[in-house]
C-alpha positions in Angstrom: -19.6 20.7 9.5 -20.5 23.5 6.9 -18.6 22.7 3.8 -16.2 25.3 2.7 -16.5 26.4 -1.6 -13.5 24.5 -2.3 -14.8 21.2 -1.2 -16.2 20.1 -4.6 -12.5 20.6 -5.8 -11.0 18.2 -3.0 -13.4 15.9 -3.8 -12.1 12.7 -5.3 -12.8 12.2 -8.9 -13.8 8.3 -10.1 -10.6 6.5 -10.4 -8.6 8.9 -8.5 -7.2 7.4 -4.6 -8.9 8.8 -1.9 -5.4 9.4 -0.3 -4.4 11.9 -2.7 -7.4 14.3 -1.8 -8.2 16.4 1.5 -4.6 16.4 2.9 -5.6 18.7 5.7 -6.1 17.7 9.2 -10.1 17.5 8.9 -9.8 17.9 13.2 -7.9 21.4 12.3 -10.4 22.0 9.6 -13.5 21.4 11.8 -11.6 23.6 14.7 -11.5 26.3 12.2 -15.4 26.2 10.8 -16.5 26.2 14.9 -14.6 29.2 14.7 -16.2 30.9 11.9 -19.4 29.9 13.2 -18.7 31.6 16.7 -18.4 29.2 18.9 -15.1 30.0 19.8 -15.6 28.9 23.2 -16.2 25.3 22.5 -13.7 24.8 19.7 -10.5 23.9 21.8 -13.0 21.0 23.5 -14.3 19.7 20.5 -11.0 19.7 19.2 -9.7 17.7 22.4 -12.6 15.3 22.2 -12.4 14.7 18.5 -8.4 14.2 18.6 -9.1 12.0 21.8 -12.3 9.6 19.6 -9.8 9.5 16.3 -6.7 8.4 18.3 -8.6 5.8 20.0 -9.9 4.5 16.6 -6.3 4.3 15.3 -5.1 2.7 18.3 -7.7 0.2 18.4 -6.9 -1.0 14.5 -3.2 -1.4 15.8 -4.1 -3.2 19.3 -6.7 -5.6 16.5 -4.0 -6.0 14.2 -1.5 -7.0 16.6 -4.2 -9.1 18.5 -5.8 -11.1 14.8 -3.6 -14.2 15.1 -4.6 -15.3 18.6 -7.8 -14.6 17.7 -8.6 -12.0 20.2 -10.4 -9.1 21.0 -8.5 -6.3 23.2 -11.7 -7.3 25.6 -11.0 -10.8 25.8 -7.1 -10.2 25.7 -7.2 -7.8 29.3 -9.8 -10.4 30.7 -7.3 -13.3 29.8 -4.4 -10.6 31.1 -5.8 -10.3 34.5 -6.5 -13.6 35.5 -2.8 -14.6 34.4 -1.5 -11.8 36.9 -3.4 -13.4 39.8 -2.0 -16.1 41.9 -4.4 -18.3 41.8 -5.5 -17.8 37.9 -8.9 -17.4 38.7 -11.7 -13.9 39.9 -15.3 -14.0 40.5 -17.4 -12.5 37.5 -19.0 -10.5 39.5 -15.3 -8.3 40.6 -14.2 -8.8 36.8 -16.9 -6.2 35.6 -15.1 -3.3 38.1 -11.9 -4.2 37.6 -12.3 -4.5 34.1 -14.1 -1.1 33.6 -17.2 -2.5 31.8 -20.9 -3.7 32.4 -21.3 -7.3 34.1 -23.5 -8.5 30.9 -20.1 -7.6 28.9 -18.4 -9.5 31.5 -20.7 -12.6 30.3 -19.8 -12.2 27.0 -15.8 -12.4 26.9 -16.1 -15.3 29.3 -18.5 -17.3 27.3 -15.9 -16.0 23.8 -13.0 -17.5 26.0 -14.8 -20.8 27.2 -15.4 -21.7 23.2 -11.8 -21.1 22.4 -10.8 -23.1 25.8 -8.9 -20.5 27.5 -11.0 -19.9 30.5 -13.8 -22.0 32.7 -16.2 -21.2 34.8 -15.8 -22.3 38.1 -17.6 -22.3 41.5 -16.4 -21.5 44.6 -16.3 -24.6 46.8 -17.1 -22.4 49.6 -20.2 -20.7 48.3 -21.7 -21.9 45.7 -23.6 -19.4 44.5 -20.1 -18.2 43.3 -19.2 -18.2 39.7 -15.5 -18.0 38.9 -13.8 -17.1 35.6 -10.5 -19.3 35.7 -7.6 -19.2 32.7 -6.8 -22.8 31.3 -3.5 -23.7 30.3 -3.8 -22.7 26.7 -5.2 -19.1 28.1 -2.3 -18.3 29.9 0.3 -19.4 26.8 -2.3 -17.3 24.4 -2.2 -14.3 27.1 2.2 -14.3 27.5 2.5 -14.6 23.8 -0.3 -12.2 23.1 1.5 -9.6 25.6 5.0 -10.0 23.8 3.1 -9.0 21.0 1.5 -5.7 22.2 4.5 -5.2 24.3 6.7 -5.1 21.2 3.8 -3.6 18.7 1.9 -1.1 20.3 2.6 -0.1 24.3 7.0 0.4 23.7 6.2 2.5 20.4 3.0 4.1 21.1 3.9 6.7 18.9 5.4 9.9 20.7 8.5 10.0 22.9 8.4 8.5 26.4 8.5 12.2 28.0 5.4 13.0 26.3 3.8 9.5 26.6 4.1 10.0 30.3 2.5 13.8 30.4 0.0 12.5 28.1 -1.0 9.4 30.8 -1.0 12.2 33.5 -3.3 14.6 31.5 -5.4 12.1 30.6 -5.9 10.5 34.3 -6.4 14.3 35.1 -9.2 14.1 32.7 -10.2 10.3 33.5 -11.1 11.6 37.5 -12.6 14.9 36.4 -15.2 12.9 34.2 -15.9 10.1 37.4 -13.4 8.1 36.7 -11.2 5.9 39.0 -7.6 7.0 39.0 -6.2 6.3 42.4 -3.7 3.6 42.3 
């Protein structure tokens, strides 16, 4: 972004908080300067995409927050998540990367994170083999309910707008989601 004249001004000073300066919406701000630099015709997206990047930061501090004393990661939280919904407690690693949205190697990661802290083991299938298996343990699927109460009460019941708009937002955003490649059939 250009900086506007005024900027030196809004600038803290030593020994002055950081939260007392710039209390305009630096998204509006840097809508406006794409503006006044004529490209009108990307402003709206760059605003969208911006907004979309700064809301996931801020959600991600609340999901870690929530997440710190079970000593999670969101990752290692949905992983634990979705073997607890399955009836048998258990997925090969090779389905976890798809249903889980993320590259196989990542996949490796969590699991290994999880096997340390003895919530999951790696498994093979008695009918093949070759077939490595991510199973919770015990202690994963307490960790995983309590974790959920958590996030339930925490972050997904307030996520910070009303439920009408929480539900226009999901449907925008899956309208985005399958425009951009994404999955969104149910």
């Amino acid at each position: 972004m250009t900086p506007t004249q005024d900027d030196d001004a809004s600038r803290a000073r030593p020994g002055e908080p950081a939260t007392d300066v710039g209390r305009r919406d630096p998204i509006a701000v840097a809508y406006e300067l794409w503006r006044e630099h004529g490209w009108e015709d990307a402003a709206d997206g760059m605003a969208l995409v911006t907004s979309l990047s700064r809301v996931n930061q801020l959600m991600t501090e609340r999901i870690e927050r929530t997440l710190r004393p079970y000593e999670l990661s969101f990752a290692r939280y949905e992983l634990l998540r979705l073997l607890a919904f399955t009836s048998t407690g258990r997925v090969a690693m090779t389905r976890l990367g798809s249903l889980l949205q993320v590259h196989p190697t990542s996949v490796t990661s969590v699991v290994a994170r999880l096997e340390r802290q003895g919530h999951v083991e790696r498994l093979r299938r008695t009918t093949d083999r070759r077939v490595v298996l991510a199973s919770i343990t015990g202690s994963g699927r307490h960790v995983a309910e309590v974790a959920t109460r958590a996030l339930n009460e925490d972050v997904f019941s307030r996520p910070g707008l009303p439920l009408e708009d929480v539900r226009t937002m999901t449907r925008l955003l899956g309208s985005l989601r399958g425009h951009l490649g994404d999955m969104t059939t149910p």
